[in-house]
N, C-alpha and C positions, 0 to 999 in steps of 0.2 A: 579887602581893600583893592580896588581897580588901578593898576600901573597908569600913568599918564604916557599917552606915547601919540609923540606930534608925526604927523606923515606930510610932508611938501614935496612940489613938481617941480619940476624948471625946465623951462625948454619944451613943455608936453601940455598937453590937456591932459587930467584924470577922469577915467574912465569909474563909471560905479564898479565895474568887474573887478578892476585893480585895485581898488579901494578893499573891496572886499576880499583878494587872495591877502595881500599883507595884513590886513587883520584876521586873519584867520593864518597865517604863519605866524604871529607876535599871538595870539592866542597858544599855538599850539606850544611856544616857548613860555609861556607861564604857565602853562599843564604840567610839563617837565620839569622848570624851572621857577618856582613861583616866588621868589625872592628878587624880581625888578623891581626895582624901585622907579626909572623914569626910561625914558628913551627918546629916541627921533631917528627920523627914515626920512632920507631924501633920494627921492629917484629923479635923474639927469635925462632927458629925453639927446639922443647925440648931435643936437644944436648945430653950429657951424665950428667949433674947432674942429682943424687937424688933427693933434693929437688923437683924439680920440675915435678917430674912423667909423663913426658913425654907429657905435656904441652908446649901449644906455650904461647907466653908472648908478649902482645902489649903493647908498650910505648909512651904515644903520652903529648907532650909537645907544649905548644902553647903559644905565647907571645902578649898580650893582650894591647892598650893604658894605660896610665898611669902606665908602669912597672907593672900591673896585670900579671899574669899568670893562665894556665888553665894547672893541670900534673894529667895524669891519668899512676897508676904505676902499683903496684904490681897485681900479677893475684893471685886470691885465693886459696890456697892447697890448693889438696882435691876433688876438682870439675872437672870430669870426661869430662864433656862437651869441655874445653879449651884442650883440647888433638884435638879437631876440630877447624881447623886454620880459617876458616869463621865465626864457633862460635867467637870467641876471637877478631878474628877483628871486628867483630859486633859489641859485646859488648862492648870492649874498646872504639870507636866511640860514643855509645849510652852512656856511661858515662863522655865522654868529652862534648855530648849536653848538659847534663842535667848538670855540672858545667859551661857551659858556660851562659845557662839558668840562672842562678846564680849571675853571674858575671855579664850580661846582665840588670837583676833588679838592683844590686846595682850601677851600672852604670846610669842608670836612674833616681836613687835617689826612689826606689819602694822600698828598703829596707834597715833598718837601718844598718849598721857596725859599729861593736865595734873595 
């Protein structure tokens, strides 16, 4: 069974490039991780707010059995790096593993929840 997982822009045109790294990181999280059930990805191209200092902003939301979820949200002011739209998508990725990681132990009963 193929996870549904919606990818939206804003603020950006997508590129087929880009298109194709996130699917191939949301790929490499159901290699790992094959128990998604849905998801969605929004990447922020850094638009005209302030806040965000001309920052991209990845959003990635993923719906886990048992009504778990996996949300990886806010990008950090401040950090120069996420002005680099590959940085950001990296990263956002690699912090949806390592909670999925997480969620994955407690799933197996490897760690206790309060």
């Amino acid at each position: 069974m193929e996870t549904q997982i919606r990818i939206e822009f804003e603020n950006m045109t997508a590129s087929a490039q880009l298109r194709a790294a996130i699917d191939e990181h949301v790929a490499e999280l159901e290699k790992h991780f094959g128990r998604l059930t849905a998801g969605r990805v929004v990447v922020r191209g850094p638009g005209e707010r302030h806040q965000t200092g001309g920052q991209y902003q990845v959003n990635i939301r993923l719906a886990l059995p048992e009504g778990r979820e996996v949300n990886i949200g806010r990008t950090p002011t401040g950090d120069e790096r996420y002005a680099d739209l590959t940085f950001a998508v990296d990263d956002a990725f690699k912090r949806a593993r390592r909670q999925l990681q997480d969620q994955a132990r407690i799933l197996r009963g490897d760690t206790k929840h309060h």
